[in-house]
N, C-alpha and C positions, 0 to 999 in steps of 0.2 A: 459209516463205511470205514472199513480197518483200513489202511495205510501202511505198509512197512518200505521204509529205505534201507538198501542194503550198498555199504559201499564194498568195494571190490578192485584190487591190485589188477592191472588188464593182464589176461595170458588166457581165459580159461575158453572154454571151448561151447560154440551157441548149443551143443548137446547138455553141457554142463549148465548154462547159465538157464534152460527148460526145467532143468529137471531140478532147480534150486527154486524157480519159481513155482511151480507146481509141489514141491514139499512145505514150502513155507506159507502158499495157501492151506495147504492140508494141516497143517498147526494151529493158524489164526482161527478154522474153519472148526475145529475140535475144540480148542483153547476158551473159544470166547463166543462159540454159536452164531456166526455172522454166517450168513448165503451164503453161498461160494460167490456167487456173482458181483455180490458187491466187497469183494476183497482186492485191494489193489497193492502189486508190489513192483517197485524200482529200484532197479540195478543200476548203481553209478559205479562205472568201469573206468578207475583212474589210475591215469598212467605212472609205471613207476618213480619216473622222476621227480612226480608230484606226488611221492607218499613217500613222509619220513619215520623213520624209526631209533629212538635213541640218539636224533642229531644227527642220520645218515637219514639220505634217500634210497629206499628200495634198488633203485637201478647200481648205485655204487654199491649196493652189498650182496649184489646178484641175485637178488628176488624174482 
C-alpha cells in the first residue's frame, strides 16, 4: 500500500488540498501500478510559526 506524507505551510485552500491529493494519487497510480484504492496520502498542514527557513520562521518572513 503506497503511502505518501506531504508536509504543507497552512494557508491553502480544501479546494487546493483535493486537488493535490487526487494528483498525487494519480502519480503513485501511473508511477508504480498500485490500485487506486489502496493509495493513501497525508497532508500535514503546519502552521507557519512552526516552519523554519534559513534560521527564520515562515511567519517572521511573511510566508
Amino acid at each position: 500500500m503506497p503511502f505518501a506524507q506531504i508536509y504543507l505551510i497552512e494557508g491553502r485552500s480544501e479546494e487546493q488540498k483535493r486537488a493535490l491529493i487526487e494528483k498525487v494519487t494519480h502519480a503513485i497510480v501511473e508511477a508504480v501500478g498500485a490500485p487506486r484504492e489502496n493509495v493513501r496520502v497525508w497532508l500535514h498542514d503546519v502552521p507557519k510559526e512552526n516552519w523554519g527557513i534559513a534560521g527564520v520562521s515562515a511567519k517572521d518572513l511573511g510566508r
